[in-house]
C-alpha positions as CSV (number, residue, x, y, z in Angstrom):
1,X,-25.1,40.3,31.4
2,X,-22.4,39.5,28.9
3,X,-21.3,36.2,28.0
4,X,-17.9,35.4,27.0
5,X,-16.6,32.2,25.1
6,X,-13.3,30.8,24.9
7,X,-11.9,29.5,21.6
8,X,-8.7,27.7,21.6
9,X,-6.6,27.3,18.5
10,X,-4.9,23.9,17.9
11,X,-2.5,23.7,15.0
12,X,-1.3,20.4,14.0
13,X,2.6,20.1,14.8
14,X,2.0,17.2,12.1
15,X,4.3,17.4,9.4
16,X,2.2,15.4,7.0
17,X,3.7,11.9,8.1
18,X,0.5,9.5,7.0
19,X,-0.2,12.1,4.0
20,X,3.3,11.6,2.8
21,X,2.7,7.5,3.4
22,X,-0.7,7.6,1.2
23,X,0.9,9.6,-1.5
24,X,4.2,7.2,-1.5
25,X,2.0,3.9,-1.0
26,X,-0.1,5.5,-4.5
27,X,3.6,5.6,-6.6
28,X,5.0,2.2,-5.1
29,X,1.3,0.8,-6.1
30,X,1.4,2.2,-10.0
31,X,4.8,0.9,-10.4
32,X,3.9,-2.5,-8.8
33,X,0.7,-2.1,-10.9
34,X,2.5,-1.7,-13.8
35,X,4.4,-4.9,-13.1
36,X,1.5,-6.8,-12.6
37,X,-0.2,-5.4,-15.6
38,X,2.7,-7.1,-18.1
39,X,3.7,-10.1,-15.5
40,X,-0.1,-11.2,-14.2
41,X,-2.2,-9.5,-15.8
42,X,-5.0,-11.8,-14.5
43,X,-4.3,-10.5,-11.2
44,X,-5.4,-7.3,-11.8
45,X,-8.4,-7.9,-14.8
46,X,-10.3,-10.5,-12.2
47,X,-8.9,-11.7,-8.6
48,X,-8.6,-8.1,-7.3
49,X,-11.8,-6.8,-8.7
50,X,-13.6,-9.8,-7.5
51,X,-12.8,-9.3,-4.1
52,X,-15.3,-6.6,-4.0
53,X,-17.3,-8.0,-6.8
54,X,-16.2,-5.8,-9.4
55,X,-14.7,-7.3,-12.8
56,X,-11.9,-5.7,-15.1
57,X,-8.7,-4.2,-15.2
58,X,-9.9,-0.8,-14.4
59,X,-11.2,-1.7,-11.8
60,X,-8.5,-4.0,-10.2
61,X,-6.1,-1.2,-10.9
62,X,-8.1,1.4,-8.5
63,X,-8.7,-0.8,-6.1
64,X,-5.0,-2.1,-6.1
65,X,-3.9,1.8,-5.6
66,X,-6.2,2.0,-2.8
67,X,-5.0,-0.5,-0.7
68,X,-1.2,0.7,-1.6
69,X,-2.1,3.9,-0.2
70,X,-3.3,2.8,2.7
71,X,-0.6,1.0,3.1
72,X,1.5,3.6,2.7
73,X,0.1,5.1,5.6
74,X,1.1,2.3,7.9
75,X,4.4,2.4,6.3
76,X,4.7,5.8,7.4
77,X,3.7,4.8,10.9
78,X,6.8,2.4,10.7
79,X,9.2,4.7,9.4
80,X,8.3,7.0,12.0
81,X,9.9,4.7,14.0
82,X,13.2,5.6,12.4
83,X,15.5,8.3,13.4
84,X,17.4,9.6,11.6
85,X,15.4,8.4,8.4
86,X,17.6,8.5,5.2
87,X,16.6,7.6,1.5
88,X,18.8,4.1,1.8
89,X,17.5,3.0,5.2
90,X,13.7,4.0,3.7
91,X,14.0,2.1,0.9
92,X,15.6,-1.1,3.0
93,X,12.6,-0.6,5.3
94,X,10.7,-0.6,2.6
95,X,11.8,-3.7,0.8
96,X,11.0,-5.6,4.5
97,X,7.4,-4.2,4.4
98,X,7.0,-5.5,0.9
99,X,7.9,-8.6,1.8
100,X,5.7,-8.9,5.4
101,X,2.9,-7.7,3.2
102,X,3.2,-10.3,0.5
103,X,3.3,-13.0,3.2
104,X,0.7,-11.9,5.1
105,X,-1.7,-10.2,2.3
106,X,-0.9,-12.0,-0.8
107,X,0.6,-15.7,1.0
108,X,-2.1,-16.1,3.2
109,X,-5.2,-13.6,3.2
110,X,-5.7,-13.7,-0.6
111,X,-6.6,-17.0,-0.9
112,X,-8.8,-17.2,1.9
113,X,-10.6,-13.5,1.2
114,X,-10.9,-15.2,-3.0
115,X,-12.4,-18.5,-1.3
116,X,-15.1,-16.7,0.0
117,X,-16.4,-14.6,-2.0
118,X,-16.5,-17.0,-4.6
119,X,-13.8,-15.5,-7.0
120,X,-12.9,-17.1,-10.4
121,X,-9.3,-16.5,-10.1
122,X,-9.4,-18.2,-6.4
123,X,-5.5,-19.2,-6.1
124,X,-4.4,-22.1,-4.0
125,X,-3.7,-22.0,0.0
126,X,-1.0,-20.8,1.2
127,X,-0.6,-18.9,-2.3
128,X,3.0,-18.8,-2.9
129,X,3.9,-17.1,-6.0
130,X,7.3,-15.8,-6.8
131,X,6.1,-12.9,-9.1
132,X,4.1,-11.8,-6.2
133,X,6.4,-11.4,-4.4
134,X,8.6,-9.4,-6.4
135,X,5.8,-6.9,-6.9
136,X,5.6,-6.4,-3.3
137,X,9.1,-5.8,-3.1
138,X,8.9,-3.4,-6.2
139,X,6.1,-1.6,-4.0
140,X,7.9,-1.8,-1.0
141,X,10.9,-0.3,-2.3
142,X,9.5,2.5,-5.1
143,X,6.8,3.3,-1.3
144,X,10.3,3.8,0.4
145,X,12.0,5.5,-2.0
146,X,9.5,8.0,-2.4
147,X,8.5,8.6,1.1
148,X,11.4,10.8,2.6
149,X,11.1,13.1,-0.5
150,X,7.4,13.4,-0.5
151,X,7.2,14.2,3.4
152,X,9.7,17.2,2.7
153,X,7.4,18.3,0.5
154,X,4.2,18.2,2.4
């Protein structure tokens, strides 16, 4: 009595879409990183460590290229959305995903996540900070830039 097995293949028809978004989100969050680290340097040395009770600059710098990458993969999701997807329309879409996420992130769940885990660096509600925001535009636009010449790639 033989027994037989079947084994199906599955190849991904993926062309590396939400790799493509984390690598991008990584280089739009050094450069924004970078910005921070000269323009609020506070920023990343104790409100973005203390979020996960951790404390120095180090520290706030991983964890700030963490999050940018993934959010780089849900802006990959939205520029998937986009066809045809050139360098200029990335980077536009970009620039408007920097901005969403500094309202929505930075503006409003910043303050509330800094509130309560008892952060030092605990900014005002809603925190509305003009330097923020043009880091998020910097990541959104460096994220956007990036991510139509990385996907080739991958």
């Amino acid at each position: 009595m033989a027994t037989e097995s079947a084994t199906q293949r599955v190849e991904s028809t993926s062309n590396g879409d939400w790799q493509a978004g984390a690598v991008a989100g990584i280089i739009g969050g050094v450069a924004m990183g970078a910005l921070m680290a000269v323009r609020m340097p506070g920023v990343l040395d104790v409100a973005i460590p203390s979020m996960y009770f951790l404390a120095g600059g180090l520290a706030g710098f991983t964890v700030h290229v963490a999050h940018a990458a993934v959010l780089g993969v849900g802006f990959a999701a939205l520029a998937a959305t986009q066809t045809p997807l050139s360098t200029g329309r990335s980077v536009g879409l970009g620039v408007a995903y920097g901005v969403v996420l500094w309202v929505v992130l930075a503006v409003l769940v910043m303050p509330i996540w800094l509130s309560a885990v008892g952060s030092p660096a605990n900014p005002p509600f809603p925190n509305v900070n003009a330097t923020s925001l043009v880091g998020h535009v910097v990541y959104g636009a460096v994220a956007g830039a990036a991510y139509p010449a990385v996907r080739e790639r991958l």
